[in-house]
LUMBA-968494 format. One record per residue (C-alpha): x, y, z. Coordinates in nm, 4 decimals. Each point is the difference from the previous one (the first is absolute). Example, Ala and Ser with C-alpha at 12.3 -4.5 7.8 and 13.67 -1.06 7.14 Angstrom:
1.2300|-0.4500|0.7800
0.1370|0.3440|-0.0660
This chain:
-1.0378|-2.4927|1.9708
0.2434|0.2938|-0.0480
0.3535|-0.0687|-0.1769
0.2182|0.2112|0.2210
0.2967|0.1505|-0.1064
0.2090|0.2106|0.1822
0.3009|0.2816|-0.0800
0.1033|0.3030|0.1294
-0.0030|0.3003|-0.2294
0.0573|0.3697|-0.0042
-0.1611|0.2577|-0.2775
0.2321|-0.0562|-0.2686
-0.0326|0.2367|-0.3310
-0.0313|-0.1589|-0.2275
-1.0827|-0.8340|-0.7540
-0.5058|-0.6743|-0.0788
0.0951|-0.0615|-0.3454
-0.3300|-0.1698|-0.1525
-0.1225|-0.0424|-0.3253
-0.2955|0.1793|-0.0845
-0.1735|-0.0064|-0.3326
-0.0678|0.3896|-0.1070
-0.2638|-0.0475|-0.1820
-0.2971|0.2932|-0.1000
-0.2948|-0.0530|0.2810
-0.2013|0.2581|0.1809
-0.3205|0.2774|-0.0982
0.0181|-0.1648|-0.3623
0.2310|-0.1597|-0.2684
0.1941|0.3492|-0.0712
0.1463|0.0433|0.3537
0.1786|-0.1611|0.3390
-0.0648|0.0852|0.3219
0.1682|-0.0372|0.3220
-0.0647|0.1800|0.3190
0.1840|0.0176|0.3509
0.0132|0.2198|0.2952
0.3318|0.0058|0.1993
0.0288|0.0141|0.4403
-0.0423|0.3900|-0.0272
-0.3503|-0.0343|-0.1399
0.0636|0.1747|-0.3668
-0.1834|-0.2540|-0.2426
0.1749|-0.0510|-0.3714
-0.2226|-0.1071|-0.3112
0.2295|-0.0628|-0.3021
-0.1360|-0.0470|-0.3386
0.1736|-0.1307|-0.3089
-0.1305|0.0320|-0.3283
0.1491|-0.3062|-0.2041
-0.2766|-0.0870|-0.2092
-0.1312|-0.3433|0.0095
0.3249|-0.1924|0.0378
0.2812|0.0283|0.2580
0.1851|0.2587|0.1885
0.2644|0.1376|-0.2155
0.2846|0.2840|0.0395
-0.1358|0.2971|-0.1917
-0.3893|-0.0140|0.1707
-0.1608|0.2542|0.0954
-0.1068|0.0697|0.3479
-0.1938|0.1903|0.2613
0.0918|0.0005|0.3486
-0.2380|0.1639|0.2540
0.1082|0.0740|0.3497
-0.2715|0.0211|0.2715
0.1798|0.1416|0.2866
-0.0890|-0.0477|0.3843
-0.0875|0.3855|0.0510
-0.2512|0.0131|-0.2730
0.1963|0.1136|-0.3201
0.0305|-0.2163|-0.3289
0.2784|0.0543|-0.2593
0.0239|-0.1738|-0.3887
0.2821|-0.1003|-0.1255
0.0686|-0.0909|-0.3821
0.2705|-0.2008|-0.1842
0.1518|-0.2622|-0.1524
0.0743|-0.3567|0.0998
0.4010|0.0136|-0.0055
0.1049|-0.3451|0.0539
-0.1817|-0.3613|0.1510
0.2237|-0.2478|0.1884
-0.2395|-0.2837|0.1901
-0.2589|0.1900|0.1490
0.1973|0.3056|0.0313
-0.0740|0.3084|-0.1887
0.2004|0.2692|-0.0557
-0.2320|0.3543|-0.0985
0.1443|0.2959|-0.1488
-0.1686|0.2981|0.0663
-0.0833|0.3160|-0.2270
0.2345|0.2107|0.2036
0.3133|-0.2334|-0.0725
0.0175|-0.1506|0.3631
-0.0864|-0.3927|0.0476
-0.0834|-0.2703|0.2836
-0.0905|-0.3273|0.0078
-0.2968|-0.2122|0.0733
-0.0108|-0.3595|0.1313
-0.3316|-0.1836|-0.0863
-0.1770|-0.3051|0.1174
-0.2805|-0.1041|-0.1769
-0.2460|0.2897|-0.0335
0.1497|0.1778|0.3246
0.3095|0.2507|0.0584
0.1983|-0.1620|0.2383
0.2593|0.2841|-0.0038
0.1259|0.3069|-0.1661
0.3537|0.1171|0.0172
0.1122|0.3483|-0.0810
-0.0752|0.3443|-0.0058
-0.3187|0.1019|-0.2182
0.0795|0.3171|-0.1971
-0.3977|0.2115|0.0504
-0.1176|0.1949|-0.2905
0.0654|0.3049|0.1482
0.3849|-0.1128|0.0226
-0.0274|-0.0995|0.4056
0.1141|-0.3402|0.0604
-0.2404|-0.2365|0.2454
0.1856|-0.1540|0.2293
-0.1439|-0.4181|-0.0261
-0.0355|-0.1421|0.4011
0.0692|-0.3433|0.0635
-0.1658|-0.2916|-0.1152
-0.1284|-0.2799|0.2134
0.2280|-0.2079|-0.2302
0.3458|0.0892|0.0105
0.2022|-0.1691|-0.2832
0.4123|-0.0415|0.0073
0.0645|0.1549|-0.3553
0.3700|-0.0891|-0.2176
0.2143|0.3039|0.0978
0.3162|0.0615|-0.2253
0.2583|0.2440|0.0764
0.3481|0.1282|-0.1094
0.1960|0.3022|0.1256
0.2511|0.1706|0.1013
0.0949|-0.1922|0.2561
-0.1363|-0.3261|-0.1235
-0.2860|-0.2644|-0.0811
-0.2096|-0.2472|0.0555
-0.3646|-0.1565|0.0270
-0.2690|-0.0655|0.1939
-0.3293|-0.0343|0.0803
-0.1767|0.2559|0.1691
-0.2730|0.2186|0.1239
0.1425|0.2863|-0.1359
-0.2368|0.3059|0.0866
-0.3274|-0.2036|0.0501
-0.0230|0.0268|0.3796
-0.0856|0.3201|0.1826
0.0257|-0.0721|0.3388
-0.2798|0.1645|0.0970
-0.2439|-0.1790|-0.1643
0.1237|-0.3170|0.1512
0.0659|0.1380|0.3601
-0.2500|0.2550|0.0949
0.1626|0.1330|0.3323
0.2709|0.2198|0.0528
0.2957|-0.0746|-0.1925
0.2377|0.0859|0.2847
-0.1626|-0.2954|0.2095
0.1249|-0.2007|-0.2486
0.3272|0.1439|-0.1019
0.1807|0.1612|0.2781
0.1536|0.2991|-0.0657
0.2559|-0.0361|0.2703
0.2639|-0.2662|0.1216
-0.2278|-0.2070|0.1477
-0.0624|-0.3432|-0.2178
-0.3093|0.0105|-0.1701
-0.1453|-0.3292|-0.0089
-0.2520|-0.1131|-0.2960
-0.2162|-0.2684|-0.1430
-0.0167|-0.0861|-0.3441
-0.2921|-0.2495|-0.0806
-0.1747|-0.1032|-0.3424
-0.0588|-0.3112|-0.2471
0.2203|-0.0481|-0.2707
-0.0218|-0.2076|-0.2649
0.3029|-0.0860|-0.1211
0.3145|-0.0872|0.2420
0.2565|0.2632|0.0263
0.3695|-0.0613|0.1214
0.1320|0.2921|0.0691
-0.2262|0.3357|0.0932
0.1209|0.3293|0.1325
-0.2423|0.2594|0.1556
0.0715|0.3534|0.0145
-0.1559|0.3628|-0.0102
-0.0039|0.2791|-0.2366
-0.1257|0.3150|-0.0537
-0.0858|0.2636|-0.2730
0.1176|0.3751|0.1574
-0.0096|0.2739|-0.2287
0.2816|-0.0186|-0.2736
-0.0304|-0.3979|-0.0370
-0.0684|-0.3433|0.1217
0.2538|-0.0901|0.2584
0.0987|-0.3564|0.0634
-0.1072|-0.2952|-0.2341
0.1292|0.1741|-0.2660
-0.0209|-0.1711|-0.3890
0.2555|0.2702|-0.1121
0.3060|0.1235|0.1291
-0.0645|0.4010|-0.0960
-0.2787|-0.0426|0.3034
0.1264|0.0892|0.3605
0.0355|-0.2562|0.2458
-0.0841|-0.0088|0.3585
0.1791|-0.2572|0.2121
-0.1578|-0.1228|0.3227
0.1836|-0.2294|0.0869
-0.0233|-0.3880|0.1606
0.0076|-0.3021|-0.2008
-0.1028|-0.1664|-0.3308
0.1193|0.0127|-0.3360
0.2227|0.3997|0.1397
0.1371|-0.1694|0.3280
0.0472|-0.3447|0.2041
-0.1779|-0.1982|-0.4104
-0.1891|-0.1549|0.2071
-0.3503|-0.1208|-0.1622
-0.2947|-0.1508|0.1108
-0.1487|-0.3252|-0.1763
-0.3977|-0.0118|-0.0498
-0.1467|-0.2872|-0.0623
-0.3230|0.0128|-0.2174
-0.3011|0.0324|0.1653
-0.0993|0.1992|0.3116
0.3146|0.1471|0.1935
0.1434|0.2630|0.2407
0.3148|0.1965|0.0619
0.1158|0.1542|0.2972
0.2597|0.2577|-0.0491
0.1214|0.3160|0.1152
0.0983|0.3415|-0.0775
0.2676|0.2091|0.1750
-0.0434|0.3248|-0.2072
0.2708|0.2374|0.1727
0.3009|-0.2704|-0.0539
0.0353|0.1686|-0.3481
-0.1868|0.2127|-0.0669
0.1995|0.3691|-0.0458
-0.2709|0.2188|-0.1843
-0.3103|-0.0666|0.2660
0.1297|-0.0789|0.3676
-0.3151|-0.0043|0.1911
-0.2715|0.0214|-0.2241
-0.1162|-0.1434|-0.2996
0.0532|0.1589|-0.3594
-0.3010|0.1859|-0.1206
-0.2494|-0.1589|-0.2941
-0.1620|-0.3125|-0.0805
0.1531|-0.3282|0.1589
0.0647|-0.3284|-0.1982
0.0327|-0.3283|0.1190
0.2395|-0.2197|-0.2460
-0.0014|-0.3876|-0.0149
0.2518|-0.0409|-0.2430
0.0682|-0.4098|-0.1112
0.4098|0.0543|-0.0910
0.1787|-0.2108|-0.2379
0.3305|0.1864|-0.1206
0.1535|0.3369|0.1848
0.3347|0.1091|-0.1257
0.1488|0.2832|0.1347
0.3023|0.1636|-0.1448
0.0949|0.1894|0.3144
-0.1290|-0.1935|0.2570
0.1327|-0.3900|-0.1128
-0.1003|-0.1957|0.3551
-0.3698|0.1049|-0.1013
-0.0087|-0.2127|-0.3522
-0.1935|-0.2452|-0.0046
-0.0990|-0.2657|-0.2587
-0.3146|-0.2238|0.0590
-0.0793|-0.1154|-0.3399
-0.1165|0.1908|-0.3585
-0.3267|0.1311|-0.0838
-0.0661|-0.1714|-0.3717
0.0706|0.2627|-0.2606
-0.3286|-0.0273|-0.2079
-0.1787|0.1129|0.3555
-0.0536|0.3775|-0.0458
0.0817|0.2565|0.2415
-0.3493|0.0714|0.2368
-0.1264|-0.3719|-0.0290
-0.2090|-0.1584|0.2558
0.2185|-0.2540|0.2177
-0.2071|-0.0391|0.3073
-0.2838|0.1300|0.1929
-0.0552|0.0732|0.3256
-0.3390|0.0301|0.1891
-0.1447|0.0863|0.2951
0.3177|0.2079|0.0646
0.0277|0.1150|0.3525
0.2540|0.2501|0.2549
-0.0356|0.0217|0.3225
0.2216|0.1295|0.2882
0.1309|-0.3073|0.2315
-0.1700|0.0883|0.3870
0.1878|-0.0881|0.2674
């Protein structure tokens, strides 16, 4: 049986920790493999040349990309740092991204993947979508979360048209939110973002990026959250995109759409003092990007009447 939580949110602007024992496995005693394939169909083999012993920052590795349409890409590096099952990879063009492992599968991979060639492949989504430690300080404040960050392309999670979802218009735009978490959460905004041209507006980790405000609820508006318990759950909530929203009246910004679950635990805001808000403290010897939960079976929907 569902947990149902309800809230009522606008598009505001705006990552399961387990052990796992790295340990050399795979074609023989000189290498580790993992393989995964994410919703868009593009499968990932990563191996990691450690020798007979255990993962360790400074390996080796080879990362080959099998994409949906038929081409393959190789990427090399070096293992940059191992928290949990979390790896961080450094490529040979200076760029990085991280990989979250469990067992001898890739459950997810985070980032941007700098190509040979010096084109960056753009990672889909995951079928596991993991709440990651998010830092920031700014400007115009600080504070920490945990959050989805840019793991979620809507469009791998919603295959029809995005405006039958979002509503570019005054009209309310009512959605369902539905997944199993494992971990409880106490206070979860939703919003939307998008990457246009010159940057990645809304959800922003650094001031110097532009933000897009949309307006409605959450941590920007009414701080109102919504509790979800662990296990299997829904939220119903809903968008009304033209309430704030100055740079896009009737139509949605062009580019790649991201759906954020962010978990939030501190917000201050220098300017903006009714939005602060103070939940608790992320301990200090977890590092930025960790795992903190994990969503499956993640789910949007429009709400029919």
């Amino acid at each position: 049986m569902f947990k149902k939580c309800s809230i009522i949110l606008g598009i505001t602007v705006l990552i399961m920790v387990i052990g796992l024992g790295l340990t050399a496995c795979g074609e023989n005693s000189s290498q580790s493999t993992f393989k995964g394939t994410d919703l868009a169909g593009n499968k990932y083999t990563l191996k990691i040349f450690s020798g007979a012993r255990a993962l360790s920052e400074g390996d080796e590795y080879e990362l080959i990309i099998e994409t949906a349409d038929g081409d393959e890409f190789t990427v090399n590096g070096e293992v940059d740092n191992i928290y949990e099952n979390q790896l961080t990879l450094a490529d040979e063009e200076g760029g990085d991204f991280d990989v979250v492992l469990s067992g001898s599968n890739i459950s997810a991979i985070i980032g941007e993947i700098t190509l040979p060639d010096g084109s960056v492949f753009i990672v889909r989504t995951f079928a596991e979508i993991h709440l990651r430690v998010n830092r920031w300080t700014g400007l115009y404040g600080n504070g920490e979360n945990y959050t989805s960050g840019e793991s979620i392309k809507l469009s791998d999670i919603y295959k029809g048209d995005i405006k039958n979802l979002i509503k570019p218009s005054e009209e309310i735009s009512k959605i369902k939110l539905s997944g199993t978490v494992d971990k409880d959460l106490k206070n979860v905004d939703i919003g939307f973002a998008w990457v246009i041209d010159d940057g990645f507006w809304g959800l922003a980790t650094d001031y110097e990026f532009k933000w897009l405000d949309l307006g409605g609820s959450g941590l920007f508006h009414d701080l109102e959250f919504t509790e979800v318990p662990q296990g299997d759950f829904e939220i119903d909530f809903q968008v009304n995109y033209n309430k704030h929203n100055d740079y896009f009246k009737n139509d949605l910004p062009p580019g790649e759409v991201y759906l954020a679950i962010t978990e939030v635990i501190n917000n201050v805001q220098n300017e903006y003092l009714p939005h602060n808000v103070h939940f608790g403290e992320i301990p200090k010897n977890i590092p930025d990007y960790a795992v903190m939960a994990t969503i499956k079976n993640l789910r949007i929907e429009p709400v029919l009447e």
